[in-house]
C-alpha positions, 0 to 999 in steps of 0.5 A: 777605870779598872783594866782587866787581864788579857786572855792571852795574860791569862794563859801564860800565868795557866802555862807557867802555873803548869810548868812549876807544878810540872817540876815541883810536884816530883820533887814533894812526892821524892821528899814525901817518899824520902820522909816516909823511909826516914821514918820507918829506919827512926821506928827501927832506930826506936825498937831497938833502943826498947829492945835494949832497955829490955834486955838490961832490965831484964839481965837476970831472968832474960833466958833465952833469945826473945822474939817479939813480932809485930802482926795482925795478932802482936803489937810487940809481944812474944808468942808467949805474950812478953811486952816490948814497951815502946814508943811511937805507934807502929802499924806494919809487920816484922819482929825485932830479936834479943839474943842472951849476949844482949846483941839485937837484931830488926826486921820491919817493913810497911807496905813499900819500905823496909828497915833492916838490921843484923847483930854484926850490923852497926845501923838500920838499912832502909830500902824499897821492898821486903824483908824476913827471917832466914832460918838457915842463916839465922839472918834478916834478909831484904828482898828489893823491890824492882821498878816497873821501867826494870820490869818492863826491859827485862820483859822485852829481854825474855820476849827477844829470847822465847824469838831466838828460841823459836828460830832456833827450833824451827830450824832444829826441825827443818835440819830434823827432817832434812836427816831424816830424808837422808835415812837417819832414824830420829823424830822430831820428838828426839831430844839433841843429845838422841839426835846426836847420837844418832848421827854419830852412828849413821852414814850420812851422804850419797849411798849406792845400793846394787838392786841386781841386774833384770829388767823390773824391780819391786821397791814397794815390796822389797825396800827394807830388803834393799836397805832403805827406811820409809821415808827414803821409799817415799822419796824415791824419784827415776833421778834415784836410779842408773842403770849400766851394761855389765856384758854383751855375747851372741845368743844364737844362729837367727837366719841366713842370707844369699849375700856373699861376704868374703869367703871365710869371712867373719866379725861383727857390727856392734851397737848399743840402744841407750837404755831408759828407766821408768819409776812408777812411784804408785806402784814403787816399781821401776823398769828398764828398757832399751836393752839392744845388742849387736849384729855379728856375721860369718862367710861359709866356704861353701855357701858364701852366706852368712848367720845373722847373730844378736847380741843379748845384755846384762843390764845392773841397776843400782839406787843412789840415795 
């Protein structure tokens, strides 16, 4: 009786199956790969030994440099229709050059691979990419190819820089306006360099601007008068303003009394109400009050009575910005 494979049997022999093709199948595509440069540089190593073979059948009546190009309308010829015998079948792009000196030079490619050589070169280079003539130099020049790994890390470097350029204007703009606020003239349109300059020719700090001395001011009206720019107006809070008595002095006689203060007799009682300001921001005018004085006295020697007197202020009012 014939005995069969086990399932279990069956799946191991499925696991190491996948296990070899997990490590051969990269290894024959690597090989394919490789063969496949190999036989572009062999096509190149080929071309140039036609082109060789050319130039010394051809010594006598060569000329000038020759350009033989392979494209979608040449398989080998100039553009004036000279044939480069060659072998093989060759279906990619690219041109191979005769100089009169009998040096030569290659550039071909398929559609991954490229071979490449120069006449100060001794053999053809392969690699993954492009190559073509640079007029300026006179030169066959390779263009490398990156891979996708490469792409997609320096993808995630430029995407880590556009952030850190974010950041960076946000806080331009942030610091933009805090100087603004201050009074300096910029936008957030300015560029650094007008921002900058700017600054450099402005006072930047606390600044104390004598609006006079009274009781009212009109900051909505006069604020250009007073020095200040539109946006240090919008700003403006009662923090803004101080207000200090300058001087105090009797305006005049008020009443009289029957009391009996020492005869001849005189002085005065001195008092200050604590001044209060009061910014209406609609109107943009402020307001000082609690202006007061003093009471002051004086005997007569021959009424025993006394003047009763009231100091009047002179308040200044002053705006830090």
């Amino acid at each position: 009786m014939k005995k069969g494979f086990t399932l279990i049997e069956l799946l191991a022999v499925i696991v190491i199956l996948a296990i070899i093709a997990l490590i051969s199948v990269p290894m024959i595509l690597g090989i394919v790969e490789k063969v496949k440069k190999g036989a572009l540089g062999a096509t190149a190593n080929g071309l140039l030994e036609s082109a060789t073979l050319y130039y010394a059948k051809n010594l006598s009546t060569i000329g000038e440099n020759k350009v033989f190009l392979f494209d979608e309308t040449h398989d080998g010829e100039t553009s004036d229709n000279i044939k480069l015998t060659y072998k093989g079948d060759f279906k990619g792009t690219g041109s191979v050059r005769i100089y009169k000196d009998g040096k030569t030079a290659i550039c071909i490619q398929d559609e991954k691979y490229y071979a490449i050589k120069n006449i100060n070169n001794t053999k053809v280079t392969t690699g993954t990419g492009t190559c073509s003539y640079d007029e300026a130099t006179n030169t066959y020049l390779s263009v490398n190819l990156v891979s996708q790994e490469l792409v997609d890390n320096l993808q995630e470097q430029v995407d880590a820089l556009q952030d850190k350029v974010n950041t960076l204007e946000t806080g331009r703009e942030a610091v933009t306006n805090a100087l603004i606020n201050k009074g300096v003239s910029i936008t957030l349109d300015d560029d650094l360099d007008t921002i900058a300059a700017t600054i450099n020719n402005t006072t930047i700090g606390t600044r104390v601007i004598n609006l006079g001395t009274g009781t009212s001011f009109d900051l909505k009206t006069n604020y250009v008068t007073y020095g200040l720019s539109a946006t240090e107006y919008q700003n403006l809070t009662s923090d803004n303003f101080v207000v200090e008595l300058s001087s105090t002095y009797v305006t005049g006689l008020l009443g009289w009394s029957t009391a009996k203060p020492p005869k001849n007799a005189g002085g005065s009682n001195s008092y200050t109400v604590p001044l209060t300001k009061t910014y209406n921001a609609t109107t943009g005018v402020v307001t000082v009050g609690g202006i007061s004085g003093a009471v002051g006295y004086h005997g007569f020697a021959d009424t025993y009575g006394y003047a009763e007197g009231r100091f009047s202020s002179t308040v200044n009012v002053y705006l830090k910005i």
